[in-house]
C-alpha positions, 0 to 999 in steps of 0.5 A, a space after each residue: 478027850 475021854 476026860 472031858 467026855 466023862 467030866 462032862 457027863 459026870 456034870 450033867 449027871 448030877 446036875 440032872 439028879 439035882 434038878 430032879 430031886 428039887 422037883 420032886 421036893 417041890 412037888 412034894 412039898 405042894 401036895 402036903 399044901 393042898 391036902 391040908 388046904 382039903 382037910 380045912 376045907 372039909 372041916 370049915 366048910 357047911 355042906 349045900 344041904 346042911 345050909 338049905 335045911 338051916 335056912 329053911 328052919 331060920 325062915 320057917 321061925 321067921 314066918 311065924 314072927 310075922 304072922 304074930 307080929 301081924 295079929 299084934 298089929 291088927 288088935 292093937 287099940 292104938 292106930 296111929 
């Protein structure tokens, strides 16, 4: 009876210690993805302030475009 008990423990045992250390393999193997997936995001990604200050230059260019565009219009001798 002792035999069975020890095999039996023995079994579980080991089938506990794999289980554990596919878990932590897995684990492991998930947080090296999700660092990586951080770093290109940190690389790839323009903070909200970088785009506002690029936006607003882009439509500060734009106004000027306009308001030349404007007086081209205005002196122009040909109306149509």
């Amino acid at each position: 009876m002792t035999e069975i008990v020890l095999s039996a423990s023995i079994a579980i045992c080991t089938g506990l210690g794999w289980l554990t250390s596919k878990t932590h393999h897995r684990i492991n193997e998930l947080d090296t993805r999700l660092d990586a997936a951080e770093l290109r995001m940190a690389r790839e990604y323009v903070a909200k302030k970088d785009l506002t200050e690029a936006v607003d230059r882009v439509e500060a260019h734009m106004i000027r475009i306009e308001s030349k565009l404007d007086k081209i219009v205005i002196t122009s001798p040909h109306r149509y």
